[in-house]
N, C-alpha and C positions, 0 to 999 in steps of 0.2 A: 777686273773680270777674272785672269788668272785665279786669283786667292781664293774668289767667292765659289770655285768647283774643283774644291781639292780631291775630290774622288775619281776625277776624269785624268785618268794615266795615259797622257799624251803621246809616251813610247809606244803603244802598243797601238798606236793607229798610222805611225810616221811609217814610209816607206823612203829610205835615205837615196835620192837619189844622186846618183854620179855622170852627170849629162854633158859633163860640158867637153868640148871636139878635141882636148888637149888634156885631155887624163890618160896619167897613163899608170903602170902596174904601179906604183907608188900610191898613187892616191884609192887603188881596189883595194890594197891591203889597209889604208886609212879608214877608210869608208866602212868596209867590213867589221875592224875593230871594234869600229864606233858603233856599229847596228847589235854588236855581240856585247857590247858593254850597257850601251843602255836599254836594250832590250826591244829593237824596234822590227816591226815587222816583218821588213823587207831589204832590201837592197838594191835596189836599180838602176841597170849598167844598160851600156851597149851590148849587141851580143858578141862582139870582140872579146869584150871581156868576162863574158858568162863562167866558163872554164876556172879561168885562176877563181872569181869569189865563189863558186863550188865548192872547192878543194879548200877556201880558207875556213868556208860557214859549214862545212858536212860537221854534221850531230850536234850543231849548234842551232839555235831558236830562230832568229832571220830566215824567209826565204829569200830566193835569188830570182829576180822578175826582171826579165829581157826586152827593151824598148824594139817594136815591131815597122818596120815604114817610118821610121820618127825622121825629121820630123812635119814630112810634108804630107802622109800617106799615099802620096801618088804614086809610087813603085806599084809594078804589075802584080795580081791576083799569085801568079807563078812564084814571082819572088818574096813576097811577101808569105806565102806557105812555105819554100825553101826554109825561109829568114827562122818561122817559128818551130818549123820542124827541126831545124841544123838545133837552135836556144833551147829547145826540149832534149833531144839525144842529149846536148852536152849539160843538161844537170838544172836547169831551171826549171819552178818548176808554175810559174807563173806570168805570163804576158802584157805587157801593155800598148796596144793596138789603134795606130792612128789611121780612122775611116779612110775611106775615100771621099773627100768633100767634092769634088767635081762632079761626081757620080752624083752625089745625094742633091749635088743643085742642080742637076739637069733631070733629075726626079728619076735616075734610073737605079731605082732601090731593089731590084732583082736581082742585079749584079753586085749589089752592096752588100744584099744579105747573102748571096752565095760565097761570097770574099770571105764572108767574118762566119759562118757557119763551119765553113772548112778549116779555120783554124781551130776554130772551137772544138772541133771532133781531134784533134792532137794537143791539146792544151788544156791541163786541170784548172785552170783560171786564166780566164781572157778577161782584159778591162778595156773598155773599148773608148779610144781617147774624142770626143764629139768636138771640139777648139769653139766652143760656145759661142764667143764675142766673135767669128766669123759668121754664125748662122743666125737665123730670121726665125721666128716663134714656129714658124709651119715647118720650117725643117728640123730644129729642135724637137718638134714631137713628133716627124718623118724618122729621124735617128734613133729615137730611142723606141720606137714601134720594132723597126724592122733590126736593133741589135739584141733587142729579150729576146725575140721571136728566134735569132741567129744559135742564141742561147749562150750568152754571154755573162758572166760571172756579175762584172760591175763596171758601170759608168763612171769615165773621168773628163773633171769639166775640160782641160786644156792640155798644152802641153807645157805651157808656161812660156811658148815663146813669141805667143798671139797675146797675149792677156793675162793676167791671173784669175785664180778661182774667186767671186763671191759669194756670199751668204744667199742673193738672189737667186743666180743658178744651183746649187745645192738643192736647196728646197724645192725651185720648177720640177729638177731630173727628181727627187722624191716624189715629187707628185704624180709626173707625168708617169712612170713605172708600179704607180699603186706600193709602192715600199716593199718591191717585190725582189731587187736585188743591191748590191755593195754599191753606193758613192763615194768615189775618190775625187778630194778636193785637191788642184795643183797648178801652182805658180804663185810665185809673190806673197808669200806665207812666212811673214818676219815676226809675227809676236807671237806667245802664248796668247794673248786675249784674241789675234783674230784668230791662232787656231781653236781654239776652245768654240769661239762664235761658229764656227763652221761645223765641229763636230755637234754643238745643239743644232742645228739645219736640218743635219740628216747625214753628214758625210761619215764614212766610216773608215775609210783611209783619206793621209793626210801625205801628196806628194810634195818632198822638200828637199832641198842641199841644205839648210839649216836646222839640223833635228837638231844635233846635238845644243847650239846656241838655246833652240828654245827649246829645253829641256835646262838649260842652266839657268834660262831667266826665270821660266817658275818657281823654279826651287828657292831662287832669288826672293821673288815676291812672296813668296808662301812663308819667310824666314823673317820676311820685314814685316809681315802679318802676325 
C-alpha cells in the first residue's frame, strides 16, 4: 500500500506525540529534533512540557500542541480553561482536548459545549479528543454536533489509550461533519500502509509516537519498489 501513493508525504500529517507519564526533558529535546528533521507537523507534549519544546521549535516548522484533560477529560470546566490558557501564554499554539464523556452520556451537551467553546475563544486550534470505541453511534453524532457548533478546529478519534484509530471511525466523523473541518487519526498507527489507509478516510492529521519509524519504513518500501 505504502509504494502504490508515493505522493502522500506522511510527514506533514504526523503530529509526533510525546505522551507517555515518564518523559522527561531528554526525550522533548528528542522528539523536537525528530519533528524539525523530518518535517512533521506538530509536536505533542504535556503542558509540563510546552515551554522547553517552544524554545527548541521557535522559527522552526513543527507546531507545539498541548494535551488538555488527557487523559480522562474529567477535570473541571475551571481547570481545564486554566490548563489551556497557562499552554497558550506559554507558546503553543495548538490544543488537543479530551471531552467530557460523562457529561455527553448523561446527554448534558450544554455544559459540553460551554466547556469546549471556552476554550476555543483562547485557542488558534482546538482538536477535540471524542475516545470513539467508548461511545454509541447516538453519541458519536451528539459529540460532534455540539463540538463544530463549540467551534472547534478538528476531531480526534482517541486518545490511543481506549483504543486505536480506524479507517471506520475516520470516515463516520467525515461524514458526520459534512467534511467541514480537520480529522485526526490517533492510537496504534504502526505502518505506513495503515497510516496512508487512514489518510485516504479523510483524516488529516495523523496522531503518533512512531513518526519517525514510519517515515523510515516508507522510504524502505518505496526503495524496494
Amino acid at each position: 500500500m505504502a509504494d502504490a501513493y508515493p505522493d502522500i508525504n506522511l510527514a506533514e500529517f504526523i503530529d509526533h506525540a510525546l505522551l507517555n507519564q515518564t518523559a522527561t526533558s531528554e526525550h522533548v529535546v528528542q522528539w523536537c529534533a525528530e519533528a524539525d528533521r523530518f518535517g512533521f507537523a506538530a509536536v505533542c507534549v504535556y503542558p509540563v512540557h510546552v515551554p522547553q519544546a517552544v524554545e527548541l521549535l521557535h522559527g522552526k516548522q513543527p507546531q507545539v500542541c498541548a494535551v488538555i484533560g488527557f487523559p480522562t477529560g474529567a477535570t473541571t470546566s475551571a481547570t481545564k480553561l486554566y490548563e489551556a490558557q497557562e499552554a497558550i501564554e506559554n507558546g503553543a499554539t495548538e490544543l488537543d482536548v479530551v471531552i467530557n464523556l460523562g457529561w455527553l452520556k448523561q446527554g448534558e451537551t450544554e455544559k459540553l459545549h460551554r466547556e469546549m467553546a471556552e476554550i476555543c475563544e483562547v485557542a488558534p486550534v482546538v482538536k477535540a479528543i471524542l475516545e470513539m470505541s467508548l461511545l454509541t453511534d447516538r453519541e458519536k453524532k451528539a459529540a460532534v454536533e455540539v463540538c463544530l457548533d463549540a467551534g472547534v478546529s478538528f476531531l480526534k478519534t482517541s486518545t490511543g489509550w481506549f483504543g486505536g484509530a480506524t479507517v471506520e471511525d475516520v470516515r463516520l466523523l467525515k461524514q458526520l461533519s459534512n467534511d467541514r473541518i480537520g480529522i485526526k487519526a490517533s492510537g496504534g498507527i504502526r505502518t505506513p500502509e495503515q497510516a496512508i489507509e487512514l489518510i485516504l478516510a479523510g483524516a488529516t492529521r495523523l496522531g503518533t509516537s512512531r513518526g519517525p519509524d514510519l517515515i523510515r519504513q516508507r522510504d524502505t518500501l518505496e526503495e524496494k519498489g
